[in-house]
N, CA, C and O atoms as a GROMACS GRO file, in nm:
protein
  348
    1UNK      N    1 -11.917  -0.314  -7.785
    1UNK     CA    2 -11.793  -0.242  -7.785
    1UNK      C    3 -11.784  -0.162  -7.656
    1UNK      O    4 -11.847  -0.058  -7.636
    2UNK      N    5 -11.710  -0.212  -7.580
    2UNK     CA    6 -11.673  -0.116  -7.446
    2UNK      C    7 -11.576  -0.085  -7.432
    2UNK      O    8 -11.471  -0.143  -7.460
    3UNK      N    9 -11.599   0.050  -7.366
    3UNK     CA   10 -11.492   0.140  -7.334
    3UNK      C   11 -11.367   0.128  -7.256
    3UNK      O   12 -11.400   0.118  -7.137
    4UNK      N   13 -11.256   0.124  -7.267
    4UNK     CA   14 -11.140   0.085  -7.170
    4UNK      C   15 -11.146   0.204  -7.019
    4UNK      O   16 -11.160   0.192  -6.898
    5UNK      N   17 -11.132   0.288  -7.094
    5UNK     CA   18 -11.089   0.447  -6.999
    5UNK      C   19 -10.999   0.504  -7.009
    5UNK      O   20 -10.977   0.613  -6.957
    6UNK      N   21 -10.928   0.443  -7.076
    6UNK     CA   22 -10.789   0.523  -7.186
    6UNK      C   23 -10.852   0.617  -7.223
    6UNK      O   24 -10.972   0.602  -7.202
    7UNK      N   25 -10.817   0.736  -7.283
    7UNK     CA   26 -10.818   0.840  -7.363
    7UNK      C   27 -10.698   0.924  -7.404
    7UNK      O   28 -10.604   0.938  -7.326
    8UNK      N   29 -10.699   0.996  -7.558
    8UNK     CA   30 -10.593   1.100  -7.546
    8UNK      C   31 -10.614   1.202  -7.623
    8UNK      O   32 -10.720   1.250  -7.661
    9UNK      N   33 -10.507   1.233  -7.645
    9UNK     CA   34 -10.585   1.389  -7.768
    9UNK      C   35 -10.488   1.414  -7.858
    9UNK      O   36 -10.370   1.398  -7.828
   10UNK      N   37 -10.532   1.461  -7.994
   10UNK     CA   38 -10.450   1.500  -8.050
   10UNK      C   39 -10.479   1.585  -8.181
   10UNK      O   40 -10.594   1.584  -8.224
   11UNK      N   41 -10.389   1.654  -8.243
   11UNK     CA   42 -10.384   1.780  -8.336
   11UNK      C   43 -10.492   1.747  -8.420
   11UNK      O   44 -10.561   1.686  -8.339
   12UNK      N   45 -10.571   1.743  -8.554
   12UNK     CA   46 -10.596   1.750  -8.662
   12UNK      C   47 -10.508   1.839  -8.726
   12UNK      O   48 -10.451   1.937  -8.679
   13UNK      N   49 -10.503   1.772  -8.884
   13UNK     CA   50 -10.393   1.881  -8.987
   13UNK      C   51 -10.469   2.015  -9.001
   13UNK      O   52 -10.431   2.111  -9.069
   14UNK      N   53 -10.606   2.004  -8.910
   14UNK     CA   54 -10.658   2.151  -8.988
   14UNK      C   55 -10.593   2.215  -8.845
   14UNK      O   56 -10.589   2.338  -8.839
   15UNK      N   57 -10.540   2.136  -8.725
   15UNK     CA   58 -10.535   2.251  -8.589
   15UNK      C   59 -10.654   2.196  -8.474
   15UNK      O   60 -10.655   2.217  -8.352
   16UNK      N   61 -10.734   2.135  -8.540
   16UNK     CA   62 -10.871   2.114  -8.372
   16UNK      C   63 -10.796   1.996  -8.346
   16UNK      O   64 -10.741   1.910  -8.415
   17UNK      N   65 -10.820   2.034  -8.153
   17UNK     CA   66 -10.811   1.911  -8.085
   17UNK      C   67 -10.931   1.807  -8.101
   17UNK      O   68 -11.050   1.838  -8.098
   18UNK      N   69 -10.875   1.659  -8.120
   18UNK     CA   70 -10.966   1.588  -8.107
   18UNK      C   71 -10.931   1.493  -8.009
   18UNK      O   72 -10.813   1.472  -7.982
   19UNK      N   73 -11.060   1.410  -7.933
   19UNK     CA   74 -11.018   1.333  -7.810
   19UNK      C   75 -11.078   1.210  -7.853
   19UNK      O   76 -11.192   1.189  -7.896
   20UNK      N   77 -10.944   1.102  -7.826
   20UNK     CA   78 -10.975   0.978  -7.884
   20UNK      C   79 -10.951   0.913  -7.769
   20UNK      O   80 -10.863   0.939  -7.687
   21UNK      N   81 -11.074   0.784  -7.764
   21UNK     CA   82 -11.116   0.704  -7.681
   21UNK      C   83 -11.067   0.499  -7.719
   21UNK      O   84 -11.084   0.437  -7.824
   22UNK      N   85 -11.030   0.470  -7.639
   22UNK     CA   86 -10.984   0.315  -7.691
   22UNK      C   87 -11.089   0.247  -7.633
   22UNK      O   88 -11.126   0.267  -7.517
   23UNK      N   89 -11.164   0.129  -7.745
   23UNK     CA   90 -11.220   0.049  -7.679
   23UNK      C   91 -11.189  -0.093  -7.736
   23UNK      O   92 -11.103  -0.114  -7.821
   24UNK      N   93 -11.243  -0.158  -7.697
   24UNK     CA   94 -11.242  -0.321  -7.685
   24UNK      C   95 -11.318  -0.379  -7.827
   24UNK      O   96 -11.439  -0.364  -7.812
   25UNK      N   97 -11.297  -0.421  -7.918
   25UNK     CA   98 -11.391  -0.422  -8.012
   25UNK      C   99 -11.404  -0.604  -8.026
   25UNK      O  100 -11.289  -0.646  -8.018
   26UNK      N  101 -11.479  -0.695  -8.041
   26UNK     CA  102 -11.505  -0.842  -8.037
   26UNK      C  103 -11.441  -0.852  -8.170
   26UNK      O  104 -11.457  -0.776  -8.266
   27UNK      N  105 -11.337  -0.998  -8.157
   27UNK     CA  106 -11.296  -1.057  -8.253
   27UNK      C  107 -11.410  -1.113  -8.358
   27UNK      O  108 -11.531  -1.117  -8.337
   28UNK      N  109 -11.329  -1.161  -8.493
   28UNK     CA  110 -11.463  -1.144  -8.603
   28UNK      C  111 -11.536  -1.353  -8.536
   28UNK      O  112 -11.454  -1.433  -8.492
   29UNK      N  113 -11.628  -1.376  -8.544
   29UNK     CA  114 -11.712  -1.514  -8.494
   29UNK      C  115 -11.648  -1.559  -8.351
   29UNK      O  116 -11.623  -1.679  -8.341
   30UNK      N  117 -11.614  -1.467  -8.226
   30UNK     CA  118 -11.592  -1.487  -8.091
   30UNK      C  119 -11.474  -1.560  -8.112
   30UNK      O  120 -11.486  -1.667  -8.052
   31UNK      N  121 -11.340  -1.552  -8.184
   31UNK     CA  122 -11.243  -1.671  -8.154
   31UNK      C  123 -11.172  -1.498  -8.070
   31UNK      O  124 -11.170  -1.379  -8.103
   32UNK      N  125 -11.129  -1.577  -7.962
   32UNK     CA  126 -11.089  -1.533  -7.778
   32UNK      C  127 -11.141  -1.392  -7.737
   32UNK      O  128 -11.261  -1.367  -7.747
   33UNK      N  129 -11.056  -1.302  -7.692
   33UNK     CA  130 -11.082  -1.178  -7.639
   33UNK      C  131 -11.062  -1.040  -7.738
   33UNK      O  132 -10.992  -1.027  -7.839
   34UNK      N  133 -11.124  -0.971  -7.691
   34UNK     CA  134 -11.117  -0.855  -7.800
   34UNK      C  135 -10.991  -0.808  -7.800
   34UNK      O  136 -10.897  -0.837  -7.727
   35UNK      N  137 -11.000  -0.707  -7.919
   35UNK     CA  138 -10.889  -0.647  -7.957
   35UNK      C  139 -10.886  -0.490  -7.935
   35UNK      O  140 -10.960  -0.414  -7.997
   36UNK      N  141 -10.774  -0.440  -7.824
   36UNK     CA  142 -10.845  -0.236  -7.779
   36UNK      C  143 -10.768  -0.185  -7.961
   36UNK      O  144 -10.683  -0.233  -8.036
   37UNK      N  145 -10.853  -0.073  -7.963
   37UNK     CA  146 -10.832  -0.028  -8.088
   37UNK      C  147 -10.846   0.138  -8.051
   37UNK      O  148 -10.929   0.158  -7.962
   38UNK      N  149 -10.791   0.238  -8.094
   38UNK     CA  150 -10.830   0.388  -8.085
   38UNK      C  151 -10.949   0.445  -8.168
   38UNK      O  152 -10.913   0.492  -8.276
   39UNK      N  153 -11.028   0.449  -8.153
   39UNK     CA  154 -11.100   0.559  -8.234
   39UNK      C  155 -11.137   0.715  -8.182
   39UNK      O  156 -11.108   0.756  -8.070
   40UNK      N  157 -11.215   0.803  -8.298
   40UNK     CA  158 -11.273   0.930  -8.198
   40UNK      C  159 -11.362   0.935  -8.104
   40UNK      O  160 -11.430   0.833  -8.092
   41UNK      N  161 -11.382   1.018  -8.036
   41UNK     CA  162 -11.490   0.949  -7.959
   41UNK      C  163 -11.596   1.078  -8.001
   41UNK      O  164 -11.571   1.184  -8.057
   42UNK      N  165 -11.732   1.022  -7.946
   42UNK     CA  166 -11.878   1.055  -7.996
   42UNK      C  167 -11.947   1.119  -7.860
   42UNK      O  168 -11.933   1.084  -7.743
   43UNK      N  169 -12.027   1.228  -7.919
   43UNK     CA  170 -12.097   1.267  -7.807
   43UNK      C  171 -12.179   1.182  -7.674
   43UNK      O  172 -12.202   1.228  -7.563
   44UNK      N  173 -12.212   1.044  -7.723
   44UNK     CA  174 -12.288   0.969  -7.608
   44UNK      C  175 -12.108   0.924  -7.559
   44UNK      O  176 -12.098   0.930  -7.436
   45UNK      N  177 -12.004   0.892  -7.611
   45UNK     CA  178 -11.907   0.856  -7.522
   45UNK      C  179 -11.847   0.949  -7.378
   45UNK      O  180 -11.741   0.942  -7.315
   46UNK      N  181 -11.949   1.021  -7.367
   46UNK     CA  182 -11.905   1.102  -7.202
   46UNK      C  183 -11.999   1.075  -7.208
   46UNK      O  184 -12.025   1.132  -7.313
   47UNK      N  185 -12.072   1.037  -7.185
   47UNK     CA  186 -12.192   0.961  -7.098
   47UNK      C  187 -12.121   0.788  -7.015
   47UNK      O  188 -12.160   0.744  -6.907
   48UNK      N  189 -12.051   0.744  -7.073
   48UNK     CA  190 -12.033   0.649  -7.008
   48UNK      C  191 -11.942   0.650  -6.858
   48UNK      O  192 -11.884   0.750  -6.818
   49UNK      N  193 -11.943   0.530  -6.792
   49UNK     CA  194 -11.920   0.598  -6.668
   49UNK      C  195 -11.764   0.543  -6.704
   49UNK      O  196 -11.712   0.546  -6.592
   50UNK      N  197 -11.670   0.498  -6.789
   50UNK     CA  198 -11.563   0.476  -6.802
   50UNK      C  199 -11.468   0.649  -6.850
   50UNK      O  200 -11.347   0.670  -6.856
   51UNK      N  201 -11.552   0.716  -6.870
   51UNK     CA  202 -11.486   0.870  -6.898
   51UNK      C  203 -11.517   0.948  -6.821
   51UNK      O  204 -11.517   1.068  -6.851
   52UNK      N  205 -11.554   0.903  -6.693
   52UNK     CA  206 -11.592   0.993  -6.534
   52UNK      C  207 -11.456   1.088  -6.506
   52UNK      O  208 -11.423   1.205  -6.487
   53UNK      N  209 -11.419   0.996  -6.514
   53UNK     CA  210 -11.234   1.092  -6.466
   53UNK      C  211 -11.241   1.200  -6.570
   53UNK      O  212 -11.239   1.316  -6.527
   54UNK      N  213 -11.248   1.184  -6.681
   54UNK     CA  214 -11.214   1.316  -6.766
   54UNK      C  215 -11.320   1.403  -6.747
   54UNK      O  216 -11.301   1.524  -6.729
   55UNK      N  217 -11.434   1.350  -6.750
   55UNK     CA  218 -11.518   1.462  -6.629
   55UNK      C  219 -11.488   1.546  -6.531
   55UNK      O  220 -11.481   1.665  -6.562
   56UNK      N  221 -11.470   1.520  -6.430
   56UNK     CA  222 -11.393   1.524  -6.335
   56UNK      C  223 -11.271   1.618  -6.351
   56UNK      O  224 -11.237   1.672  -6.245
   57UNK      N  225 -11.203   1.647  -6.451
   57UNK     CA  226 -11.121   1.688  -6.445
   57UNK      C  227 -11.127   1.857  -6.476
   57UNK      O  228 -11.072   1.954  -6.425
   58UNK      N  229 -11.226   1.836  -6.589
   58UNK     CA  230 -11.293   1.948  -6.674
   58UNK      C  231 -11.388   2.033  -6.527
   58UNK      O  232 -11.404   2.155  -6.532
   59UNK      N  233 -11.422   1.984  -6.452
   59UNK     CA  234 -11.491   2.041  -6.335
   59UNK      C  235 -11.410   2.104  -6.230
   59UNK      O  236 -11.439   2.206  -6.166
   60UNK      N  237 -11.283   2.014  -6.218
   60UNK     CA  238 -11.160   2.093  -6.110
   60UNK      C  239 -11.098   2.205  -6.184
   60UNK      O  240 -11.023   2.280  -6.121
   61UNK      N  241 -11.123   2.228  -6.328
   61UNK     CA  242 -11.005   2.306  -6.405
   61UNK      C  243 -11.094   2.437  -6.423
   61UNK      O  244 -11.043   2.541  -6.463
   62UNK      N  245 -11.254   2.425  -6.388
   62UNK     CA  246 -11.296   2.543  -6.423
   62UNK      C  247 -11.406   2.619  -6.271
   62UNK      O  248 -11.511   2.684  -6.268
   63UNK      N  249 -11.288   2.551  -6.138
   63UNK     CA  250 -11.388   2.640  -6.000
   63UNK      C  251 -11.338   2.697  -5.972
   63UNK      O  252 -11.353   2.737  -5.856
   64UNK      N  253 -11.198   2.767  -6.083
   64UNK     CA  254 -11.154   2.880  -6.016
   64UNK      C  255 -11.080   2.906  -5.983
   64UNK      O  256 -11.068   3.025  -5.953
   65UNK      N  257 -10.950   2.796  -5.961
   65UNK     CA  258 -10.864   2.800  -5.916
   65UNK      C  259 -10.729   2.902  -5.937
   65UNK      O  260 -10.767   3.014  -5.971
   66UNK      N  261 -10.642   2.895  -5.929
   66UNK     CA  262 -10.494   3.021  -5.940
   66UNK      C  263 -10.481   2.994  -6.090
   66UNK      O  264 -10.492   3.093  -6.162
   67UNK      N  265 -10.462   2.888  -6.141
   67UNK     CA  266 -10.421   2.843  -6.296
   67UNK      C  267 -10.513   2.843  -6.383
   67UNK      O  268 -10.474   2.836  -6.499
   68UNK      N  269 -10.643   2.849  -6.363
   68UNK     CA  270 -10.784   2.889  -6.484
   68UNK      C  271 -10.806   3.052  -6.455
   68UNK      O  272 -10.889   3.103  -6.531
   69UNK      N  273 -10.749   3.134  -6.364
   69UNK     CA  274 -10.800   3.265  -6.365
   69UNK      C  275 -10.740   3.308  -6.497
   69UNK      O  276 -10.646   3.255  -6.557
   70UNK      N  277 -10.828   3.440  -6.541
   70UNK     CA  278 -10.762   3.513  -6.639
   70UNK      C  279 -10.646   3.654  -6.584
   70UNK      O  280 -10.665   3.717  -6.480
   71UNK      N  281 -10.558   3.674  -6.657
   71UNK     CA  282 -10.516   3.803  -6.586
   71UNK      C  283 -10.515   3.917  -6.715
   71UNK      O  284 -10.474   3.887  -6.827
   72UNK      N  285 -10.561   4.036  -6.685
   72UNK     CA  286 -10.550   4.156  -6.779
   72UNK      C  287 -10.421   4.211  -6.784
   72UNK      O  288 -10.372   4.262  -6.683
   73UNK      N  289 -10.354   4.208  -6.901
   73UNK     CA  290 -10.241   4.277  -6.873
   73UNK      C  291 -10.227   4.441  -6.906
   73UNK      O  292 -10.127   4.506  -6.873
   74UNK      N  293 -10.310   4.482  -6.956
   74UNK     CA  294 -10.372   4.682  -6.941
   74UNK      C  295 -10.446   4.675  -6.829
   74UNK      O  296 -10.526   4.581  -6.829
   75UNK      N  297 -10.447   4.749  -6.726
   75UNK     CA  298 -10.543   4.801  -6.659
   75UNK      C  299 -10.679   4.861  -6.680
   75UNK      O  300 -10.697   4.945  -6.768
   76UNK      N  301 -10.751   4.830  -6.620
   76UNK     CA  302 -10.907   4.834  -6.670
   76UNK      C  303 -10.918   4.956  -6.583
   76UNK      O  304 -10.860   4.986  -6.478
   77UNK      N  305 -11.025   5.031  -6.671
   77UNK     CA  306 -11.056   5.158  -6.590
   77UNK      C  307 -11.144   5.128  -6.488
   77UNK      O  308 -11.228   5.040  -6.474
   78UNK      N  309 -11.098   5.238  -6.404
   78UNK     CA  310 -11.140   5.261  -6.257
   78UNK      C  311 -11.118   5.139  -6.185
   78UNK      O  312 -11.192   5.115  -6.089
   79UNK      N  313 -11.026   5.058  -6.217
   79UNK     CA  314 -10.995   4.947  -6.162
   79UNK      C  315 -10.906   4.942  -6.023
   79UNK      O  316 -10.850   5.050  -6.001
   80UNK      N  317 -10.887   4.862  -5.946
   80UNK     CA  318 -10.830   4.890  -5.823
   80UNK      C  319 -10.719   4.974  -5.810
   80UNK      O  320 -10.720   5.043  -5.708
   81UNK      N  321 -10.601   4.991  -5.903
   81UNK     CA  322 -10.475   5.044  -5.921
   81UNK      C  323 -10.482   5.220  -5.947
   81UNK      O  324 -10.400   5.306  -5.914
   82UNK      N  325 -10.664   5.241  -6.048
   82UNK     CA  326 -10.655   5.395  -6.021
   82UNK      C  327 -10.740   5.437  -5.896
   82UNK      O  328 -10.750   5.556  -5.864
   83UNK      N  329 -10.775   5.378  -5.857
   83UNK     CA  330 -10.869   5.392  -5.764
   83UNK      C  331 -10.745   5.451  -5.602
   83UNK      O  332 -10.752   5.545  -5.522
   84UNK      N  333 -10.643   5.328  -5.623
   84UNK     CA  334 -10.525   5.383  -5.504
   84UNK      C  335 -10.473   5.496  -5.556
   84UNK      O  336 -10.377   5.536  -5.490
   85UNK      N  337 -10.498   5.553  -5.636
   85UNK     CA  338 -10.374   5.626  -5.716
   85UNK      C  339 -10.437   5.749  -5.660
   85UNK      O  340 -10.379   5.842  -5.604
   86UNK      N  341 -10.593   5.732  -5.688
   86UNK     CA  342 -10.666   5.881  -5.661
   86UNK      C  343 -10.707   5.854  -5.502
   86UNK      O  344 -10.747   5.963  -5.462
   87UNK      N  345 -10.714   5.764  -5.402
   87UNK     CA  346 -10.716   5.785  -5.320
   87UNK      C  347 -10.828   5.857  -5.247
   87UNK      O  348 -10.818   5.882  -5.127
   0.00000   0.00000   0.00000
């Protein structure tokens, strides 16, 4: 059973995301080519090198950039804003 490199995600009724992987599964006694099918995917399925990209992605989304920062919306003490204030 191999992996396409499709993937997607979606709700559970309880609310968790789950990430489902399509693979290729062999017809029943080899009559022609497989059939892609969705299932969940399993902890050894990021190991394969067909889910590199979603790797990859999870690595650009957390070095930091303008859109993964957090922002405080109270001011934290002694934080830069009282710090100008008292000068």
């Amino acid at each position: 059973m191999a992996l396409t490199g499709r993937f997607w995600f979606r709700k559970s009724w309880t609310g968790r995301l789950v990430l489902l992987v399509e693979e290729v599964r062999p017809r029943w006694f080899g009559r022609g080519a497989g059939k892609p099918r969705w299932r969940n995917a399993r902890l050894m399925d990021f190991a394969e090198p067909e889910l590199r990209p979603l790797m990859a992605m999870e690595k650009l989304h957390r070095t930091g950039t303008a859109s993964a920062t957090v922002h405080n919306l109270r001011p934290v003490p002694g934080g830069p804003e009282l710090r100008a204030a008292n000068g």
